[in-house]
Every structure is written in C-alpha cells, then in structure tokens.
C-alpha positions in Angstrom: 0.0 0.0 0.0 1.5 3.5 -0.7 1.6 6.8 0.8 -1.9 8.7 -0.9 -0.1 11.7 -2.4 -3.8 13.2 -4.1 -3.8 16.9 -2.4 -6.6 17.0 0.4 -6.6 12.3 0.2 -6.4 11.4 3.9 -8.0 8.0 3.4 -5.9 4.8 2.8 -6.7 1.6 1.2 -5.8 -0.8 4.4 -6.1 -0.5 7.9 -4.5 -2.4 11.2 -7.6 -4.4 10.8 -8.0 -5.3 7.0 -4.5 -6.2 7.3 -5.3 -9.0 9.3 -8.3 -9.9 6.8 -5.5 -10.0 3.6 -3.6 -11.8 5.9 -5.9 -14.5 5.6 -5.6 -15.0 2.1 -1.9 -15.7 2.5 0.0 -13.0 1.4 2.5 -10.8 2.6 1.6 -6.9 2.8 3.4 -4.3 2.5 2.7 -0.8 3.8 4.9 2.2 2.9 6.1 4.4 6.0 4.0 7.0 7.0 1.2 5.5 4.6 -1.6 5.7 7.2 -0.9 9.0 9.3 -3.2 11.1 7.5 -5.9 8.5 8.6 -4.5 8.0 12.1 -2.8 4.9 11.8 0.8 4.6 12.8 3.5 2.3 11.6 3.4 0.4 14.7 -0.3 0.1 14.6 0.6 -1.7 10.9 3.3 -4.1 12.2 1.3 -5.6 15.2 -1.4 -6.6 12.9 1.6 -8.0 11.0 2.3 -6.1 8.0 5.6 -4.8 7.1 6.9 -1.3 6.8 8.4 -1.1 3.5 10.2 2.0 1.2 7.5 3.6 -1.0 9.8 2.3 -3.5 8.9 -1.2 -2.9 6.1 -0.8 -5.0 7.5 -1.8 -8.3 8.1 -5.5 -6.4 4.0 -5.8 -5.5 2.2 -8.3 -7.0 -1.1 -6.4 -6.2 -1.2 -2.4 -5.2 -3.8 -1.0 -3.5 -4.4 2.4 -3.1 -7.7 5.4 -3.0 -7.0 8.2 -5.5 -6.5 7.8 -8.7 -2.2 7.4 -9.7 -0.6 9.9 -11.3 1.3 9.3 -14.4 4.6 9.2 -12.8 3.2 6.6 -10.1 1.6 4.4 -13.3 5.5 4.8 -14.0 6.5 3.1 -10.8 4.2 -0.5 -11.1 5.7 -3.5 -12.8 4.1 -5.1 -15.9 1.7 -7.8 -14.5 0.7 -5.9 -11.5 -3.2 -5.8 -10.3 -3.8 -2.2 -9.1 -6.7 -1.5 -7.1 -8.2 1.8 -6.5 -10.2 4.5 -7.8 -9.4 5.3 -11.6 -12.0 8.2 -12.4 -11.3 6.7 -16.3 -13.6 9.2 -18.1 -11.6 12.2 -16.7 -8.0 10.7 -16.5 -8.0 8.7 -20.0 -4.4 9.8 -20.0 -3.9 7.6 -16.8 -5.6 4.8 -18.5 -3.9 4.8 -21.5 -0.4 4.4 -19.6 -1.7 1.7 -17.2 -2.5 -0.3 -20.6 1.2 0.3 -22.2 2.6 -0.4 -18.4 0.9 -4.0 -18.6 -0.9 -3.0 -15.1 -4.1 -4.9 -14.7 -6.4 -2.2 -13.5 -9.4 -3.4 -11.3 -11.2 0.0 -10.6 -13.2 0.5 -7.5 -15.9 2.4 -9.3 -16.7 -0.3 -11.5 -17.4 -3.0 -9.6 -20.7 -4.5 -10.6 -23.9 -3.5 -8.3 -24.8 -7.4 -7.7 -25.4 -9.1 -4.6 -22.4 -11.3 -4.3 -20.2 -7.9 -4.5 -22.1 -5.7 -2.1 -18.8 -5.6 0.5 -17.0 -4.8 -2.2 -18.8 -1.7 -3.5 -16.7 1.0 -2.3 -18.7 3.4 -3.8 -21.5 3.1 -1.7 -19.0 2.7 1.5 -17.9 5.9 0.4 -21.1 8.1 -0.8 -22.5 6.7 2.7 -19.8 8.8 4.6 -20.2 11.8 2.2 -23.9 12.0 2.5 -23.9 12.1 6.1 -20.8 14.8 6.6 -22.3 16.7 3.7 -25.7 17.1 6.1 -23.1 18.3 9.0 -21.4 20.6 7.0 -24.7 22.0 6.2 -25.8 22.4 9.8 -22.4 24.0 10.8 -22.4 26.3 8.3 -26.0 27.3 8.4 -26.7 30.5 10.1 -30.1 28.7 11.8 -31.1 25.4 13.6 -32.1 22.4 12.1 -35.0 21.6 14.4 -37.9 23.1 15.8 -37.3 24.7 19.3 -40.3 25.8 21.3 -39.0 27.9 24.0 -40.7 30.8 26.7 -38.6 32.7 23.9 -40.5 32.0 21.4 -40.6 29.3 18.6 -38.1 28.9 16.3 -39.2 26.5 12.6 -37.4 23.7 11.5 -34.8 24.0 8.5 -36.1 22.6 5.1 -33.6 21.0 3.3 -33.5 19.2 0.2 -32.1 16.7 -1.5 -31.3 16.0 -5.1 -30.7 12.4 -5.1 -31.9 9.4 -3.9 -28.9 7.1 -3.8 -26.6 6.0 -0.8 -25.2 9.2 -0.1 -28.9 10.9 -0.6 -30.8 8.5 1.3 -28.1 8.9 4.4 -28.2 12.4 3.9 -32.4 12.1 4.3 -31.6 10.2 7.6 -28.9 12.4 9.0 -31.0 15.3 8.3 -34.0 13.6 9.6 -32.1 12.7 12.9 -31.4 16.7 13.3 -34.7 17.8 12.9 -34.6 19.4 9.6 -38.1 18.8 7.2 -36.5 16.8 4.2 -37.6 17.1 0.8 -36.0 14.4 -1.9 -35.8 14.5 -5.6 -34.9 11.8 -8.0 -36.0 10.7 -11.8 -36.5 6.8 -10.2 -40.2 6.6 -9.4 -38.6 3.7 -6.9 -37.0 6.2 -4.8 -40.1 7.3 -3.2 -40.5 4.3 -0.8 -37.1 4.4 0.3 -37.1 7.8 0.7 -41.2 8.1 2.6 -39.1 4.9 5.3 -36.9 7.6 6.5 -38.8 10.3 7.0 -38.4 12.3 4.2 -41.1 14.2 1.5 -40.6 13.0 -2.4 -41.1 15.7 -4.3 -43.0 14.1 -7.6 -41.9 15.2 -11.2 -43.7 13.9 -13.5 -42.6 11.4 -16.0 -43.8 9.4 -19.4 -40.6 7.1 -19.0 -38.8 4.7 -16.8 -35.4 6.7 -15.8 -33.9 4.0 -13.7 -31.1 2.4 -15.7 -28.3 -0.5 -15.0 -27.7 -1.1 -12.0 -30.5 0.8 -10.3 -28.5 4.1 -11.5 -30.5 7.1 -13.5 -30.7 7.4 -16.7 -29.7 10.6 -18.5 -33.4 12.2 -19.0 -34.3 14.2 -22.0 -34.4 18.2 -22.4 -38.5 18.4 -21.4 -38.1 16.5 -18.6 -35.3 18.5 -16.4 -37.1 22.0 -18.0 -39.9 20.3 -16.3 -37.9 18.9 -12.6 -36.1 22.6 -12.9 -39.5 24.3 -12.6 -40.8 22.4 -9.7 -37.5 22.2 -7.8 -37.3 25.8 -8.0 -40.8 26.2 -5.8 -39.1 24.1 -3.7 -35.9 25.6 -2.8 -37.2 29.0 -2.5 -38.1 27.9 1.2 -35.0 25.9 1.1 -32.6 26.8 4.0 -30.3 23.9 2.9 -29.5 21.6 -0.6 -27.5 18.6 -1.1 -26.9 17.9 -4.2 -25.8 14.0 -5.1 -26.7 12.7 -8.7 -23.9 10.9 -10.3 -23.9 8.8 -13.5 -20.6 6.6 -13.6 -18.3 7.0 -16.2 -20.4 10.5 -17.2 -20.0 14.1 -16.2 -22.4 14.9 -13.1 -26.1 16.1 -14.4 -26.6 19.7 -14.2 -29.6 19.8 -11.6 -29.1 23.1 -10.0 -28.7 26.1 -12.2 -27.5 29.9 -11.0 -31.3 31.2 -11.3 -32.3 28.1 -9.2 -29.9 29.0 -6.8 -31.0 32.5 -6.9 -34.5 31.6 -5.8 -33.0 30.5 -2.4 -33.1 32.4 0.8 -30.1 34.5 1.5 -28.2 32.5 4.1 -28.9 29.4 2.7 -26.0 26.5 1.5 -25.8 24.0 -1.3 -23.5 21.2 -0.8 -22.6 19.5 -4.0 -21.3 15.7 -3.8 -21.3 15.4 -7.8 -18.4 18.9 -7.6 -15.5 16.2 -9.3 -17.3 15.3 -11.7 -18.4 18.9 -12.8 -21.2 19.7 -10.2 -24.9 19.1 -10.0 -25.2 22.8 -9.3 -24.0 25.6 -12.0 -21.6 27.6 -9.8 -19.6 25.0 -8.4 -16.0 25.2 -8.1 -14.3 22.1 -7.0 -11.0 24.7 -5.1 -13.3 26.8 -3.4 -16.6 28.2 -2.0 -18.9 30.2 -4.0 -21.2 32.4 -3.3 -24.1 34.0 -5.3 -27.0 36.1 -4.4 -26.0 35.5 -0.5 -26.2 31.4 -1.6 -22.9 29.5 -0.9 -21.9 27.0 -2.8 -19.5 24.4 -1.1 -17.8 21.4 -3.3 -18.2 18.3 -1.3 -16.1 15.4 -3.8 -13.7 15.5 -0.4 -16.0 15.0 2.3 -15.2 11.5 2.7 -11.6 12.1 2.7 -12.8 14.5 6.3 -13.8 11.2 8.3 -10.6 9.6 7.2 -10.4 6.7 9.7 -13.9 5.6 9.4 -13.7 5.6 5.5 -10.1 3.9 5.4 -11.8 1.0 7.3 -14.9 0.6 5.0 -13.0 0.8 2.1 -9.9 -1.2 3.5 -12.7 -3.9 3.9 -13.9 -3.2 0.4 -10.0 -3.8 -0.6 -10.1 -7.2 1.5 -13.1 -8.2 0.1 -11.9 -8.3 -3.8 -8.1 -9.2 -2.7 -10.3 -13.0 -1.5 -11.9 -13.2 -4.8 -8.3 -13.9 -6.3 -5.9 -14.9 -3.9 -5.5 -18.1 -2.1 -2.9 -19.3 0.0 -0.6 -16.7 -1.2 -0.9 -17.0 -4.6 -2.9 -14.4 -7.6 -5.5 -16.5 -9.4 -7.4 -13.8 -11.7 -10.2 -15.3 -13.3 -11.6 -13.3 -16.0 -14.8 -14.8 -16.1 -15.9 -14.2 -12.9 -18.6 -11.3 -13.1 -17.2 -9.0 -10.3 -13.9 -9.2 -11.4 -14.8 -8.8 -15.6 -17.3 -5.4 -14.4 -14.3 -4.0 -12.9 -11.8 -4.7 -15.0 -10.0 -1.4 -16.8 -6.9 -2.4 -18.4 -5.5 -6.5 -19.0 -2.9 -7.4 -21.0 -1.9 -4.5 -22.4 -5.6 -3.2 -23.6 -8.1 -1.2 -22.4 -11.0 -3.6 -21.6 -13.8 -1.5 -20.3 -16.1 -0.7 -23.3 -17.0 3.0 -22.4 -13.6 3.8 -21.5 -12.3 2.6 -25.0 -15.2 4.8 -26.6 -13.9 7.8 -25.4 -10.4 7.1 -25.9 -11.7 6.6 -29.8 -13.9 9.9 -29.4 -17.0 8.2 -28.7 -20.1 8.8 -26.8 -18.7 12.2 -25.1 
C-alpha cells in the first residue's frame, strides 16, 4: 500500500484491521512508511497486525497495489508489468492515466466499476464511500447554516425547523435524508426513479413528484440521463421548492459521465439569502452551475461548497470501509498466497479497466476513440 499523495486524500486503502483480513488469504503486505498518518494509523499500529513497513519504492516489487486516489502518471511509471492495481481510476476524466496503465501492462481493477450485484455488495466501495459523504455533507450544512435544524419551542419563542432538500436518492442521498431527519430538519428528496419514493417516505423524508412518461432508472439501479423536457420540467418544480430551502445537497452521479446539471444559478438565486448548497457530484463537474471544485462560492447570499472530499474529512472511518472493500476483492483472487485472476468471474470482468496491455472497459475505450462524449 503506498503513501496517498492526491492533495486533500487522507483515506488509505488498508487499515490495522483489514491487514489481518489480507492476511488470511496468505500474502504478505506491505505498507509504505508513514502510509496511514493522515488516517490516524501509525506504523506500529501496521506491524502488530503484521504487516511490514516497507520504502514507497517497494512498490515496483508488489504483486497487487492498493491504493484510494487515482495514480498519477509518474506513479503508473512506478508499477511493474503484471501488477493488479486496485483503487479508484476516475477513467472518463484521466483517460491519460488509463492509457499508460495499458502500455505499463498494469491490470487495472477499478473501484468504481465494480458491478452492483449481490455477491459484491462488500466490495462496493462506492456506496462505502457516498454513505460517509452524505452524512458529513448534512453536517457541514448544519455547521455552516446560520439557523437550527429543528424546531425549538421555548418561553422565547418558537423557532421553525430548517427545510432541506435533496437532489438524489442514492446512498449518499438517502443517508443524507436520515442524517437530516435525525437533526430535525423537514427533508424534501428528488430523484428521476419513481422507486426512490419508498425508500425515501421509510426515513422520513417528503418525495417531491416530477412527472414522467418514462422509466429513468437504468443498469444497476443508476438514472438514466433524462431528455431536455423533462429537467425543464424537474427545474421548474424544484425551483418552488428551494425557494423555502434553507439547505441543498446535491448528489446525482452517472458513472463514467459528467455529473447532471440539476441546479442552475437562477435556481440558486431563488433561495433564501443564508442558505448553503453542498454539491457531492463537484469532481465530476457539479450538479449545481456555480460550483467550483477549489473553493466556496457564493451568489446572491447562496454558498456554494464542493463536497467530492467529504469523505476524505472522516478519514479513519472511510479507510476501514473501504480497506474492507479492498479485502473483500483481494479473497476473490488470492488463495494461500498465490494471484489466481479469473476473467470470467462477473465481479472481477465489471471491474476490470486495463489487461494485457488493452483497455478492456467498453466506455472507457469509446472515449479514448472519441466516442459517446
């Protein structure tokens, strides 16, 4: 495992306890020196659950590398041909990265492309990840909101709830409903999949209704892209919405695409002066119009806060979900010690970037050809 050099990455991809789990599968793992300090875990910590401290160096010797952000060019430069790599890739806005994993000979098993099936649901470190970001995103909200979140009834007087809402009915959404819920905020949730509305009416939250003619859930239980009437039509009705909005978290992601443009600058506009947007999607270009992924925004007494790093903020609690994710795949193809890669196998085909030299993934090769952008 080496040192995470992405600016503002304090996550790592194994912890003192999924050590022990990669342990099991009988190899030897090596962490590089300092590697976990960011997330609170010392080098000792590492070697009493038996791993060894090794020079970052030492990475052109693994057999499999394991790591959170996506590697630079000059780290691609460090792995040896054969290697399994994985870690986040972010393929459709690093194809540059991709293309030199392929000439390196690196097999590239990327975390966000792990298949949403049963059999791989501890190994879906997105959802690990988005359930971290949705719940700091709500108490970044709080913190920074000039108001409360519940209702007080005092000999003072009585003070309303906050209204939030959220754009989004995934992981980091739906914990985002419940964290809000738990701090007393009225919750309003949008999303294109008419199945959201259960999930979201179990936690306590309002589903705002948009109508539709078509069935926007796609693979995986991911949105669709919708047409042109359809978000005139959601932009409309949000927009009555957030102008009593003290609070919006924005999380719609389609992988592999830019982020949907949910929240424009006259949206924005419409909310009350005071009142926060925190945008998950910021990375991959924002769900909201005026966000900037290096700093806060504000507009029309709005602020606008990029939240791609939010996880990266609870760094020991995400390092062990996601070390476990890491654990998790490492047992798919490694026993007693020794790499046994079978490309049939579903979870490890869906993931699967770069083999032998190629790049594998279908809509990462499209847009290395200039296709589908």
């Amino acid at each position: 495992m080496p040192q995470e050099q992405a600016a503002g990455e304090r996550r790592v991809a194994a912890t003192p306890a999924s050590v022990t789990k990669l342990q099991r599968t009988g190899i030897e793992v090596a962490v590089a020196a300092g590697a976990g300090a960011a997330a609170r875990f010392t080098d000792d910590d590492y070697t009493s659950a038996g791993a060894r401290i090794a020079d970052p160096s030492a990475v052109g010797d693994a057999e499999v590398v394991a790591r959170v952000a996506p590697p630079t060019l000059d780290e691609v430069a460090e792995l040896a041909a054969g290697t399994v790599l994985l870690s986040f890739v972010a393929p459709h806005r690093h194809l540059d990265v991709v293309t030199a994993l392929a000439e390196q000979g690196v097999t590239t098993l990327a975390m966000e492309l792990v298949p949403r099936i049963s059999r791989a649901q501890a190994i879906d470190a997105l959802s690990s990840q988005a359930n971290i970001s949705g719940y700091r995103a709500v108490i970044t909200a709080a913190y920074e909101l000039d108001k409360y979140f519940p209702l007080f009834m005092t000999a003072a007087g009585t003070i309303k709830p906050a209204t939030m809402v959220v754009l989004g009915a995934g992981v980091a959404g739906l914990q985002a409903v419940a964290t809000g819920r738990r701090l007393g905020a009225v919750v309003k949730v949008s999303d294109i999949r008419a199945a959201a509305k259960q999930e979201v009416a179990s936690l306590g939250g309002t589903f705002i209704d948009i109508p539709s003619d078509e069935d926007l859930t796609g693979e995986g239980g991911y949105a669709k892209e919708a047409g042109e009437d359809f978000l005139t039509r959601q932009r409309r009705i949000l927009t009555e919405h957030l102008s009593s909005a003290h609070a919006a978290i924005t999380t719609a992601q389609i992988p592999g695409r830019p982020a949907p443009l949910l929240l424009t600058a006259e949206m924005v506009e419409a909310m009350p002066a005071g009142a926060v947007v925190i945008d998950l999607a910021a990375a991959d270009g924002g769900n909201c119009e005026l966000t900037e992924t290096e700093r806060v925004v504000e507009h029309h007494g709005v602020r606008v806060f990029p939240g791609h790093e939010l996880a990266s903020m609870m760094p020991s609690e995400a390092s062990a979900m996601y070390g476990n994710n890491i654990a998790a795949f490492v047992e798919l193809f490694v026993t007693e010690g020794s790499l046994q890669l079978d490309l049939e196998d579903e979870v490890v085909a869906g993931a699967m970037l770069t083999h032998d030299g190629e790049v594998v993934h279908e809509r990462t090769a499209e847009l290395l050809r200039g296709e589908g952008r």
